[in-house]
C-alpha positions, 0 to 999 in steps of 0.5 A: 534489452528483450525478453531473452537477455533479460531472463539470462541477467535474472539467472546471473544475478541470482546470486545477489538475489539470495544474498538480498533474501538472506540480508532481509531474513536477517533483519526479519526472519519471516523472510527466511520461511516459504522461500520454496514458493519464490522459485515454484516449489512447495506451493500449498494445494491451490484450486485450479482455475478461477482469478489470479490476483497479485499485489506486490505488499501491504499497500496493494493487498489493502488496496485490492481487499475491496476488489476481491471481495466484489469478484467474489460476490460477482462470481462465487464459483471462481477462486482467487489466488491472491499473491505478494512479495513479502511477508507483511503483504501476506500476513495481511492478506492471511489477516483479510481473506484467512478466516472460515467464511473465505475458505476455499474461495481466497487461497495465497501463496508467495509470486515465484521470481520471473523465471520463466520455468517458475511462472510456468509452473505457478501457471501450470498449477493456478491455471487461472482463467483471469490475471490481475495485477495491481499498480505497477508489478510488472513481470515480463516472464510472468506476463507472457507465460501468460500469453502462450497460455491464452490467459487474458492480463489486466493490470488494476489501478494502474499507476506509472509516475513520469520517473518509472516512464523514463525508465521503461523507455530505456529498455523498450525492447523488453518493456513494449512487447510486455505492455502488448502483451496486456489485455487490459490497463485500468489506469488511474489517469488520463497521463498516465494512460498516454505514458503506457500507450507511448511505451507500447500498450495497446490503444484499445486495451488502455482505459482510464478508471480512477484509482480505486483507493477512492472506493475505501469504506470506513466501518462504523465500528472502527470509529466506535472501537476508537472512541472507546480505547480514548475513553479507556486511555482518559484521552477523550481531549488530549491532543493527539496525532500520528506519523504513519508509514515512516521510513528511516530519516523520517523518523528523527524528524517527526520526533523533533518536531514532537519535541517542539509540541510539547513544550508548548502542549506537555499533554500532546501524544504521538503515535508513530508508525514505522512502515516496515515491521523489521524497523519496529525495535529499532525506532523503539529503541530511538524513542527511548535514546531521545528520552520519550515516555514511549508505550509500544501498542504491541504490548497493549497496556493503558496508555498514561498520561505521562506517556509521550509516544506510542509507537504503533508496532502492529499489523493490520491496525492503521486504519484503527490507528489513524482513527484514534488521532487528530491530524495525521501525517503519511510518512514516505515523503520528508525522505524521496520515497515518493509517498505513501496513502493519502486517502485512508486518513482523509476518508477517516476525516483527518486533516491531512499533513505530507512531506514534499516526496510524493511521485507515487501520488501525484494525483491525488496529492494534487486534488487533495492539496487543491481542494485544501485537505493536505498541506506539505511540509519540509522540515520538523519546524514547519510539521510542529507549526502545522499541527500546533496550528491545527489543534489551536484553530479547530475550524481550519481542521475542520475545513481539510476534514471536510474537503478530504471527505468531499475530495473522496466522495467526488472520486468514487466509482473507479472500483464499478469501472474496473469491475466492468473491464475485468467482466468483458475479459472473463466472459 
């Protein structure tokens, strides 16, 4: 399948499309504002000119956050243009970039759909002099508007799992001429450099940098601010961990296992994070079917003693929320959703617990596990042991803390490559 074929399947399934759009907006109705913006329509006014930064969801905006505000500074006369997919990576990037002292400088809208008339139009008002895309989105349609258009294209803390790999290989009539169509792959391994090179990217365009995930600062204030909102709750002891970014199946899981932990520890408490907010009412309402005490932090009372679980229905606050834990478990992976973000909760000085689903942080997961600051598990038995064992034996929570934070302070300087890369093509 090329590029043609491609695009004439994109506008017959456009259908299916909407229908997709029309299920999502029903669940969460953000998904029925800005749809203009999805096909290049009602674009708010952008400055021209400047970088084009995209970042598909809420993972990658994070991730890019420290990226932006270094090409800011590097550049202070160029604009950026962040876009997203969804409404929870553009109310986090609303939430990074929105306030005064970026106004002017960080503007946002929504990536159209990978029609070439869409990408043309969204070009044609950007006019970017630089391309960033984070990870993994790859877009033929936006890739070689691009092209035609002399705009060079970098793809940042580039990841491809040995499963995406196989997959672009079927379709290399589409996906080679788009890998060489890159003027730059950032990736986060030396594999994953020799996957893109196989599938038809540039030998001299693909370098590895490290993931920049690595380059998470923690602000002071955030451990004060947590510290301070245990003290508020009287919870400076009590024993307490979260499951961040659970997906559906999870869910029930984590809370097997918390039953297990309070029969041997009553006063125990569990944050539980849901990873997409349309899912918020809805685990919630599971909460409360399986008899917990469950606050909801959107409310923000105090939480009492007698409360069970609180369910962490914000956003923008996991990292506030990690930090107000003992022991943390990244949800995404007891269920074959390959993972999600190892590094935040290490970097915060967690002892770190995962399922065994981790395809999208091979990597990391691997240094991490090595270096003895993640321990997997399959089931809600073996996550009730894990933290049981790690609230009854402070020296072997001390022990992964000590290895994560030694494990992220080993791998920094992804993010300083990276900028160095993203300088030769704007100069």
């Amino acid at each position: 399948m090329n590029r043609r074929l491609y695009t004439l399947l994109f506008y017959l399934v456009l259908p299916l499309v909407a229908g997709r759009l029309a299920w999502r907006a029903w669940r969460a109705p953000a998904y029925a504002k800005r749809i203009g913006e999805r096909f290049s329509f009602g674009l708010p006014p952008l400055k021209p000119g400047g970088i084009w930064l995209h970042a598909v969801s809420v993972g990658e905006s994070i991730a890019a956050a420290p990226l932006v505000r270094e090409l800011l500074a590097r550049y202070p006369d160029l604009p950026i243009t962040m876009t997203c997919m969804t409404p929870t990576g553009s109310e986090r990037i609303q939430a990074l970039f929105g306030g005064a002292e970026y106004a002017g400088r960080v503007q946002h809208c929504y990536l159209p759909y990978d029609l070439p008339w869409a990408a043309a139009r969204f070009l044609n008002q950007v006019q970017p002099t630089l391309a960033v895309i984070m990870e993994t989105e790859l877009w033929p349609n936006h890739i070689h508007q691009c092209a035609l258009r002399g705009i060079p294209v970098a793809l940042a803390n580039a990841r491809l799992s040995e499963r995406s790999a196989r997959g672009y290989a079927r379709f290399a009539k589409l996906t080679a001429p788009m890998l060489a169509e890159l003027d730059l792959i950032a990736a986060q391994t030396t594999l994953e450099a020799e996957r893109f090179r196989s599938l038809g990217a540039r030998a001299e365009c693909v370098e590895v940098t490290g993931s920049i995930k690595f380059d998470l600062t923690i602000d002071a204030q955030l451990l004060t601010r947590a510290a301070a909102l245990r003290a508020q709750w009287q919870a400076e002891s009590r024993p307490i961990w979260i499951a961040a970014s659970t997906h559906a199946g999870e869910d029930e899981i984590v809370l097997a296992a918390h039953r297990q932990l309070l029969k041997q520890t009553p006063e125990a408490l569990l944050i539980l994070v849901p990873r997409h907010p349309e899912r918020f009412n809805t685990v919630f309402e599971l909460c409360q079917r399986q008899g917990f005490s469950t606050q909801r932090r959107s409310i923000g009372e105090v939480l009492q003693a007698a409360d069970q679980v609180l369910l962490g229905d914000t956003m923008g606050e996991l990292l506030f929320l990690y930090a107000l834990a003992d022991i943390a478990f990244v949800g995404g992976s007891l269920v074959a959703n390959g993972g999600h973000n190892l590094l935040e909760p290490a970097a915060l000085g967690k002892p770190v617990l995962s399922g065994p689903h981790l395809f999208n942080f091979l990597e990391i997961a691997a240094q991490l596990r090595a270096a003895g600051a993640l321990s997997e598990v399959v089931d809600a038995d073996a996550l009730a042991q894990w933290v049981a064992q790690l609230w009854r034996q402070p020296e072997t929570a001390e022990a992964m803390r000590a290895a994560g934070q030694a494990v992220m302070q080993a791998n920094q300087g992804a993010l300083a490559m990276l900028l160095v890369g993203l300088g030769r093509l704007l100069e």
